[in-house]
C-alpha positions as CSV (number, residue, x, y, z in Angstrom):
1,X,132.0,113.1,159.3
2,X,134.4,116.0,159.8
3,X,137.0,113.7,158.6
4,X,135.2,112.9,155.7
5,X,134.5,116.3,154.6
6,X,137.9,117.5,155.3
7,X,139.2,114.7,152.7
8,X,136.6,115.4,150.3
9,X,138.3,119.4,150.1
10,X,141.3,117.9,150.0
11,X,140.6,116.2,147.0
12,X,139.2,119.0,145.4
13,X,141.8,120.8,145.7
14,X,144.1,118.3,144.7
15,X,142.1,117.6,141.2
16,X,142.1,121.2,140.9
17,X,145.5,121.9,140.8
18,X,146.1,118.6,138.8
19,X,143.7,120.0,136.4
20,X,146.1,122.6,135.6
21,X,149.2,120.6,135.6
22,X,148.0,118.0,133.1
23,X,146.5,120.8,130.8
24,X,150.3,123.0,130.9
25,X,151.7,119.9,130.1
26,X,149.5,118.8,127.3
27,X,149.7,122.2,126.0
28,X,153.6,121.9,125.8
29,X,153.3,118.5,124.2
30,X,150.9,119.9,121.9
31,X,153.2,123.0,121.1
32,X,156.2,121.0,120.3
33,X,154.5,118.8,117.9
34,X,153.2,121.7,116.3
35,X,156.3,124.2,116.4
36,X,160.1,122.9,116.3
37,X,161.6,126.8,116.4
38,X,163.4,127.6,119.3
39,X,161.5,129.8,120.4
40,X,158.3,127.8,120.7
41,X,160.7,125.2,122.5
42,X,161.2,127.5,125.0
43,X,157.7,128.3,125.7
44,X,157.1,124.7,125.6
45,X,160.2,124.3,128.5
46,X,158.2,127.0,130.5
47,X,154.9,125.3,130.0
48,X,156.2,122.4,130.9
49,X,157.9,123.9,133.9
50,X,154.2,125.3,135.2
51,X,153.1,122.0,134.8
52,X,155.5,120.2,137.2
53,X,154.9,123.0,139.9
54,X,151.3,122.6,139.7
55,X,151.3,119.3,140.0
56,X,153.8,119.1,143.5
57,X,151.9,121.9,144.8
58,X,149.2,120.0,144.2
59,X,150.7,117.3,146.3
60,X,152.2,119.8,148.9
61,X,149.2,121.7,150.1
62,X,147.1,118.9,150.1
63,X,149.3,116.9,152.5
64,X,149.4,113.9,149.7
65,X,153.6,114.3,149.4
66,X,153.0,111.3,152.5
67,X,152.3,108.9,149.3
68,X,155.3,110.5,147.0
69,X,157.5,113.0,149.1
70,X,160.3,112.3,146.4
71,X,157.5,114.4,143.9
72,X,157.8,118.1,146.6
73,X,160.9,119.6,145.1
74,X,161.2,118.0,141.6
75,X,160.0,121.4,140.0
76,X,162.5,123.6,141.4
77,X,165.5,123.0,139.0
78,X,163.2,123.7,135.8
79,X,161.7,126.4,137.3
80,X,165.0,128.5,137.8
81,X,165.6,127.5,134.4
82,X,162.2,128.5,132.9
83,X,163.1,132.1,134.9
84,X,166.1,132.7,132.8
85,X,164.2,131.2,129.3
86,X,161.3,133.4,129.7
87,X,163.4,136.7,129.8
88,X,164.9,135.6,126.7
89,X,161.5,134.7,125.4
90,X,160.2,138.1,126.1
91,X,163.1,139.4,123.9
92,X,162.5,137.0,121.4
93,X,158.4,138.1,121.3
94,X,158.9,142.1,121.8
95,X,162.0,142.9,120.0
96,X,162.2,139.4,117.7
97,X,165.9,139.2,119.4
98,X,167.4,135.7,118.6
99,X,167.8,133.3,121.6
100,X,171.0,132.9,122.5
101,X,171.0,130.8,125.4
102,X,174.6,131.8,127.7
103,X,175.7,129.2,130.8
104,X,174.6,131.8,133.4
105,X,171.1,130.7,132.3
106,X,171.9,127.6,133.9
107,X,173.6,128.4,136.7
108,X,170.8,128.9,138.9
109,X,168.9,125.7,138.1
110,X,172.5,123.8,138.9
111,X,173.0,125.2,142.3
112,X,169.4,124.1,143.2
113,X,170.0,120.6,141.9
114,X,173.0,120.5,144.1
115,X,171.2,121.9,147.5
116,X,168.7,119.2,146.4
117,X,170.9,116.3,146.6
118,X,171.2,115.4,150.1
119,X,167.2,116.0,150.0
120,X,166.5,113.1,147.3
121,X,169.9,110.3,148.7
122,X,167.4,110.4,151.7
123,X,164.8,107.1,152.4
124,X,160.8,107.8,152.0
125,X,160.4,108.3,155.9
126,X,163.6,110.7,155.9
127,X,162.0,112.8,153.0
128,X,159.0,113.3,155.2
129,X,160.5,114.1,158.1
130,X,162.2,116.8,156.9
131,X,159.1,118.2,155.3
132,X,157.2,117.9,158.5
133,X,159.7,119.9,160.1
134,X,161.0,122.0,157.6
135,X,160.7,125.3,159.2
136,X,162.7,124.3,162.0
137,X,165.7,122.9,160.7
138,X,168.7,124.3,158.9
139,X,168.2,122.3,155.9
140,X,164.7,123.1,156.3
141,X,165.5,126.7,155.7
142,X,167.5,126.0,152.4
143,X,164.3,124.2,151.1
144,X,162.1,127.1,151.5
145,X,164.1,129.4,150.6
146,X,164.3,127.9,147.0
147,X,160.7,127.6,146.9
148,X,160.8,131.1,147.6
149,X,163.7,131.7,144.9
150,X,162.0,130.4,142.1
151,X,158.8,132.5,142.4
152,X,161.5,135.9,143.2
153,X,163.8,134.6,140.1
154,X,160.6,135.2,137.5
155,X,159.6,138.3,138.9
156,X,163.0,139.7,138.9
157,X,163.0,138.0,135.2
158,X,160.0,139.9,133.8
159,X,160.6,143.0,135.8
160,X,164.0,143.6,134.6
161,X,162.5,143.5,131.1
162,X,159.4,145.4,131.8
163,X,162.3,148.3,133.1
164,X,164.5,147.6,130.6
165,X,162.5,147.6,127.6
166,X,158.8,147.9,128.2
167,X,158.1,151.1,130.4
168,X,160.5,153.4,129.0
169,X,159.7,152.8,125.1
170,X,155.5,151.7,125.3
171,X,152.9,154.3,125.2
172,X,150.7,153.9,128.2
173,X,147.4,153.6,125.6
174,X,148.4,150.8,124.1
175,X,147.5,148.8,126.9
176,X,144.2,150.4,126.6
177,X,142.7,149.2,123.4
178,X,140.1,147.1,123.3
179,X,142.3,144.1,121.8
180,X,145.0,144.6,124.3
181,X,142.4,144.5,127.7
182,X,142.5,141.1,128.2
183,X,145.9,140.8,127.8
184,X,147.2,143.6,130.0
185,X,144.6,141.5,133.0
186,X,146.9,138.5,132.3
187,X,150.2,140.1,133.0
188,X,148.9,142.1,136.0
189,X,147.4,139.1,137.5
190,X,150.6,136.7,136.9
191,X,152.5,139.8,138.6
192,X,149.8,139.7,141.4
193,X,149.7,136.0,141.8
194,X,153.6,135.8,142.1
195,X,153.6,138.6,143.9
196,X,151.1,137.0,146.4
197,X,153.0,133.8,146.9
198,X,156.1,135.7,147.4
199,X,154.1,137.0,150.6
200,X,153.7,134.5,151.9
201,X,156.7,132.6,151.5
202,X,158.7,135.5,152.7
203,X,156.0,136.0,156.3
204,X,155.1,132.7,156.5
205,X,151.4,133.2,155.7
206,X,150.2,129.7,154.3
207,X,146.9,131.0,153.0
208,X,148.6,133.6,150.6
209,X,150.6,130.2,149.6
210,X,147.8,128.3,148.7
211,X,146.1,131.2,147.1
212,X,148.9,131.5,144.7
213,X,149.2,128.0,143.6
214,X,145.1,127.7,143.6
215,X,145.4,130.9,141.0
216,X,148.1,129.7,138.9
217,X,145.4,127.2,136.8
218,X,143.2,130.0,136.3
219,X,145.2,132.3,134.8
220,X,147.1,129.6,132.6
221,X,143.4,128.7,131.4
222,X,143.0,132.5,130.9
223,X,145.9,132.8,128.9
224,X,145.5,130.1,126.5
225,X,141.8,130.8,125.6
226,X,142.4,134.4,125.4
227,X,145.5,133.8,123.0
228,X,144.6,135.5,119.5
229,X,143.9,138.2,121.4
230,X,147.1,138.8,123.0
231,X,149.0,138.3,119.8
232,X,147.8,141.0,118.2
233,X,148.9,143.4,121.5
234,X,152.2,141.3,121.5
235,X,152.0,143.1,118.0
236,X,151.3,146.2,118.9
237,X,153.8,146.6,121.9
238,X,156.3,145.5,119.7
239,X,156.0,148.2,117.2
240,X,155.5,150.6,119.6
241,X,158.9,149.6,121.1
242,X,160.7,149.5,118.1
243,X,159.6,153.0,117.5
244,X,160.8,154.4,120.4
245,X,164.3,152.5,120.4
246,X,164.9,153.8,117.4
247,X,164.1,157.8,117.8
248,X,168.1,158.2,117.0
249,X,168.6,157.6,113.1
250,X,170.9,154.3,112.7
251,X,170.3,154.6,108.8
252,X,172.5,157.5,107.9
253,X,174.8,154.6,106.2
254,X,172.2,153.1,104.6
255,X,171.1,154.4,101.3
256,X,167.2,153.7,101.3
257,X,167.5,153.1,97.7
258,X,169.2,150.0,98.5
259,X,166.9,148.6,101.0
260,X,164.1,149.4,98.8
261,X,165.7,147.2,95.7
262,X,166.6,144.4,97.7
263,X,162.9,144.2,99.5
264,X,161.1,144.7,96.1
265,X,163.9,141.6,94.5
266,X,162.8,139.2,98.0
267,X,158.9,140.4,97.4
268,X,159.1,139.2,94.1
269,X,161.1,136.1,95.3
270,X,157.9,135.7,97.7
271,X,160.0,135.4,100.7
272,X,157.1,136.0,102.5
273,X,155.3,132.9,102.1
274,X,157.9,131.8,105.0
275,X,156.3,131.5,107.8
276,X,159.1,131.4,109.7
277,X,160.3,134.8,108.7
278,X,161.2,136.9,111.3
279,X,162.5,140.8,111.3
280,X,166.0,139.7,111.8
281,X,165.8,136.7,108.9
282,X,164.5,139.3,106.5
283,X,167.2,141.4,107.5
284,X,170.4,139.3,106.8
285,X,168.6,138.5,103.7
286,X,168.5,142.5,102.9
287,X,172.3,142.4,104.1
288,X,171.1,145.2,107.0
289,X,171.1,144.8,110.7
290,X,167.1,144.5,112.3
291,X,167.3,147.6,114.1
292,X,168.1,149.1,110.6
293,X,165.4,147.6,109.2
294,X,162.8,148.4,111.6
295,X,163.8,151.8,111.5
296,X,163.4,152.3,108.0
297,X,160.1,150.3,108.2
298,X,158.8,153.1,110.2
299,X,160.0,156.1,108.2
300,X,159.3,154.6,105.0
301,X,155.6,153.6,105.8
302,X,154.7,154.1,108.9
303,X,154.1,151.3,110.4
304,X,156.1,147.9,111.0
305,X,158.1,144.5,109.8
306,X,154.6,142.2,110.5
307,X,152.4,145.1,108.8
308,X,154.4,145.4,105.4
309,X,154.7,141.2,105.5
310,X,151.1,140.9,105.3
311,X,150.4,143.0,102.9
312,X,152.0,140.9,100.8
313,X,150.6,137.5,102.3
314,X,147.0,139.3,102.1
315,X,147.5,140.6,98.4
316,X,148.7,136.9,97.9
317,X,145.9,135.1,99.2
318,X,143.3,137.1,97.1
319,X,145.1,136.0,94.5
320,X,144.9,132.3,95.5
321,X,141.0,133.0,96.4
322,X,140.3,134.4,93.0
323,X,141.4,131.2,91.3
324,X,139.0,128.4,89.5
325,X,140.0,125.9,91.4
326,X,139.3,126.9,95.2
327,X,141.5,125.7,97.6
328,X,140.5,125.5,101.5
329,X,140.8,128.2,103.5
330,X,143.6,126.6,105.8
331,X,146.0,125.6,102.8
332,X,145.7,129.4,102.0
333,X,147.1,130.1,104.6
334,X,149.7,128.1,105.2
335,X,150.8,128.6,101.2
336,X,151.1,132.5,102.2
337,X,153.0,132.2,105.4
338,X,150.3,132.4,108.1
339,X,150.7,129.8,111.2
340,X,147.0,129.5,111.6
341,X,143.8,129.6,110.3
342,X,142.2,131.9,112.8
343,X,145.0,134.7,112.3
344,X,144.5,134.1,108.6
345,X,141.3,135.3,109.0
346,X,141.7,137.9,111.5
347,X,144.7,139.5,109.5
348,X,142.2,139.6,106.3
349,X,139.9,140.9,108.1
350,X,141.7,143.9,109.1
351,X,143.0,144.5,106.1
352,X,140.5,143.5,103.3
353,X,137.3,144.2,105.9
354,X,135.4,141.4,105.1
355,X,136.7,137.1,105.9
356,X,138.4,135.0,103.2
357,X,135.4,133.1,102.5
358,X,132.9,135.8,102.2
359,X,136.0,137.8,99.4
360,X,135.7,134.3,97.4
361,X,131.6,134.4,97.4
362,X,131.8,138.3,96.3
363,X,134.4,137.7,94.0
364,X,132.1,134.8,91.7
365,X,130.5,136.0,89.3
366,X,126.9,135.9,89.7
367,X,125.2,133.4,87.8
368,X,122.9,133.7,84.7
């Protein structure tokens, strides 16, 4: 009966943290079909990369690797990759830096594969019996301690960007808004949860182990239903950022008069309606670096690149909603350069104060 019930946990556990795998991996199947950018192919690399380390720490801590002990380390190389992607996704999201991906990204990844070898030219029963005894053997030892590596690698990752970029330029209550809350859980949790893992890695403590891998589908579930809300604080931070980098004028060059006839020329060209412009597109198209741009953003109006582009978009999609012919909501928004429907909506909200559909019933005139 013991035996029984022990299994039955087992499984549990094992579905649970399967769960999570298959839904990180759908999600980056989903996201590539979707998005072809770069940048959503490298969030789709680190999705994917979550995926794979749920799923052999699903088969680790349950004591299943005796069925596929070739699965136990398969994560580790696209892991150490994923570390080096998502600092440069961070830049990419924050300060809308282009991805430029170097060969030191890779270098960590390749020295993994490498230490890995001699683990996967081994037979089935060999695999296992250096798992079984893997904290008493040399080679044992190199096994843990990239297990260990690839959980350090994304903290040092995120916090060398956090003290790089985030701390010294973001205003403490812009983590605070109501918007933002949910967000700011995510991060600290992620930090906790790797931080937790870490732990236990580093003191040998296998319930801080399992704690972090049983945490890890929770907070990817967390993240993804919570989504439009964090884009909106991924907004915010980045404005706040940008305002801060640039306290030193970088536009004394730059006649304003200049940037100001060349944005009303690509307004009128309706350069917005693509959704794919970024700060740094809009930029070369003004003949101006970003940080210039941003800058003058800021001093001009007051407020930011994604702030003076929808404006436009908004002022656009009345238009659009004011015609005789109505048009759905969603080709609205994809005609005036919005990626979705639900940030479509939120955007005109904000800015309009009532939803799309409601300005088009308003805006009818009333019947005889």
């Amino acid at each position: 009966m013991a035996t029984e019930s022990i299994s039955l946990v087992l499984l549990l556990e094992f579905l649970w943290m399967g769960s999570g795998a298959i839904f990180c991996l759908i999600w980056a199947l989903s996201n590539i079909v979707k998005n072809r950018k770069k940048s959503d192919l490298l969030w789709s690399f680190i999705l994917f990369s979550t995926g794979l380390w749920l799923l052999t720490g699903a088969f680790m801590f349950t004591g299943f690797y005796y069925q596929l002990p070739f699965i136990v380390f398969i994560h580790i190389p696209f892991v150490f990759l994923s570390a080096s992607f998502l600092y440069l996704y961070l830049e990419y999201l924050f300060l809308e830096k282009k991805i430029n991906l170097h060969w030191i990204c890779f270098l960590p990844s390749l020295v993994s594969i490498v230490l890995l070898v001699p683990y996967y030219l081994k037979s089935d029963v060999e695999k296992i019996n250096i798992l079984n005894t893997i904290t008493s053997t040399e080679y044992g030892s190199i096994l843990t301690g990239l297990n260990f590596g690839i959980k350090l690698s994304i903290l040092i990752s995120v916090g060398i960007f956090l003290f790089r970029e985030w701390i010294p330029n973001v205003r403490l209550s812009v983590f605070f808004t109501k918007r933002a809350i949910y967000s700011l859980v995510f991060i600290l949790l992620i930090w906790i949860d790797l931080l937790v893992g870490s732990i236990g890695f580093s003191f040998q403590i296998p319930f801080f182990r399992k704690l972090s891998a049983y945490l890890l589908p929770i907070l990817m579930y967390f993240y993804f239903f919570t989504r439009e809300l964090w884009e909106p604080f991924v907004s915010d931070v980045r404005e706040t950022i940008q305002k801060n980098k640039y306290e030193k004028s970088k536009l004394v060059s730059v006649p304003l008069e200049v940037i100001d006839q060349k944005l009303f020329e690509l307004m009128l060209e309706k350069v917005f309606c693509d959704e794919d412009l970024s700060l740094s597109k809009l930029a070369e198209l003004v003949g101006v670096k970003s940080g210039q741009l941003s800058e003058y953003f800021h001093k001009r109006y007051g407020f930011g690149f994604y702030n003076y582009i929808n404006q436009y978009r908004i002022e656009e999609a009345k238009r659009y909603l004011l015609e005789p012919k109505e048009r759905t909501i969603l080709s609205i928004a994809d005609a005036v350069g919005f990626n979705s429907k639900s940030t479509f909506n939120r955007v005109f909200l904000e800015k309009v104060g009532v939803t799309p559909t409601d300005f088009r019933k308003q805006s009818k005139p009333s019947e005889p």
